[in-house]
N, C-alpha and C positions, 0 to 999 in steps of 0.2 A: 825569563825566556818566554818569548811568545806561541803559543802552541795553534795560534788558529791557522796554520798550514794543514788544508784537509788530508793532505796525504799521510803525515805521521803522527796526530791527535792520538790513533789509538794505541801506537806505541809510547808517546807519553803517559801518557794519563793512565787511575787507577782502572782496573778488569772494572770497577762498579758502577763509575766514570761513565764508561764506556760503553757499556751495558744498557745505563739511561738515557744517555746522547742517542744511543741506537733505538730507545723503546720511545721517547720522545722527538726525533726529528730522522726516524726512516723514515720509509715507504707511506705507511701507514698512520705515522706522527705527526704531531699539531703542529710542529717547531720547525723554522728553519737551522740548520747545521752552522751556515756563519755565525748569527746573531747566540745558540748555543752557545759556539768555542769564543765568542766576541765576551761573551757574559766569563764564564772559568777566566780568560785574560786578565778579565780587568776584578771579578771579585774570588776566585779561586772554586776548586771543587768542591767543596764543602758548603761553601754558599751555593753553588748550582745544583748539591742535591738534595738542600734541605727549600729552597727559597726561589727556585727558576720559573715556576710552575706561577705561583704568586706575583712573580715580580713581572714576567710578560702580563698577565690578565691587571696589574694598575696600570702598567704601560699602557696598554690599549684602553682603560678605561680612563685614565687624568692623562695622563702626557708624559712619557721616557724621563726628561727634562726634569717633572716634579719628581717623579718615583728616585733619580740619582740623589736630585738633590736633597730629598729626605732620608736617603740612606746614607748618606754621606754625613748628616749629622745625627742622624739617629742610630745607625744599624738597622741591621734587617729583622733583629728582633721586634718591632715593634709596628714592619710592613704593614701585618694584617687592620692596623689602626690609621694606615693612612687617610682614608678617608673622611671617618671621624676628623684627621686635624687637620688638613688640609683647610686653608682660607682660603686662599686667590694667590694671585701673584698682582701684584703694583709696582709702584714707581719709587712710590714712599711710604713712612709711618702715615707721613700728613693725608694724601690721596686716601690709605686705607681708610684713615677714621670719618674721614669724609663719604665713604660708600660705605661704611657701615651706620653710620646714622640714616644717609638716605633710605640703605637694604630696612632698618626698623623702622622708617615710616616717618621719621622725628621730619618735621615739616620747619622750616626757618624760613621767617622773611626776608626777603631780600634788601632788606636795609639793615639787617642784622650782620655784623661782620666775624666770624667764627674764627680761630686761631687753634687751627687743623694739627698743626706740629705739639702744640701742649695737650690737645685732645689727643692725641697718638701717645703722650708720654704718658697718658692715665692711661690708654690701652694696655702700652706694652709688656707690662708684669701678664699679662696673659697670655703673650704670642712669641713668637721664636721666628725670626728673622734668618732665613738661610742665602744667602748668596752665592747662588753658583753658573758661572758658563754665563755673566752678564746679567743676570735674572733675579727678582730676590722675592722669594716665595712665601708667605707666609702661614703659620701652623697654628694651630690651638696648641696650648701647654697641658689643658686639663680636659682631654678626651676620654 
């Protein structure tokens, strides 16, 4: 049941709920009230009142898009490390390994022909590939 109807949230939800939605997105609160009841929606109150607070501030600082897509395969447990594993986002393995050699400097001639898809499969035992909403994001494993 979807509770983001601002008129009866406080009748749903727990007094504690409720209490923090009002300490965080009154008058006086950082938070807007949709995006609040938008978050309980979609990951319930228990995640909003341990993880809301965190989970707006990577929004804003990487992109909504990343923050979903790594809770989605991670949990929220491990939010606070997003940063740490966040890679990029790409197209491919092959693209990634290809800007990550450029990112270290490794300089190749251009009559050298590199085969970007096998360099990505030596990558991969270190990165975790999340695809979400068209996107496919990639993470460090060992943050």
């Amino acid at each position: 049941m979807a509770i983001t109807l601002t008129a009866n949230y406080q009748e749903t939800l727990k007094p504690e709920t409720v209490a923090l939605i009002d300490e965080l997105c009154g008058d006086d609160g950082e938070y807007g009230l949709p995006c609040a009841l938008e978050f309980i929606d979609e990951y319930g109150e228990e995640n909003f009142a341990e993880y809301y607070t965190l989970y707006v501030d990577q929004g804003e600082e990487l992109e909504y898009g990343i923050v979903d897509a790594f809770v989605s395969e991670f949990g929220f447990e491990k939010l606070h490390r997003i940063e740490d594993a966040y890679a990029g986002e790409y197209d491919s393995g092959a693209e990634f390994a290809q800007i990550q050699a450029d990112d270290e400097g490794i300089y190749i001639p251009s009559w050298v022909e590199v085969d970007w898809e096998e360099s990505w499969e030596n990558l991969q035992s270190d990165y975790d590939v999340v695809e979400f909403e068209g996107c496919k994001y990639f993470f460090r494993r060992w943050y």
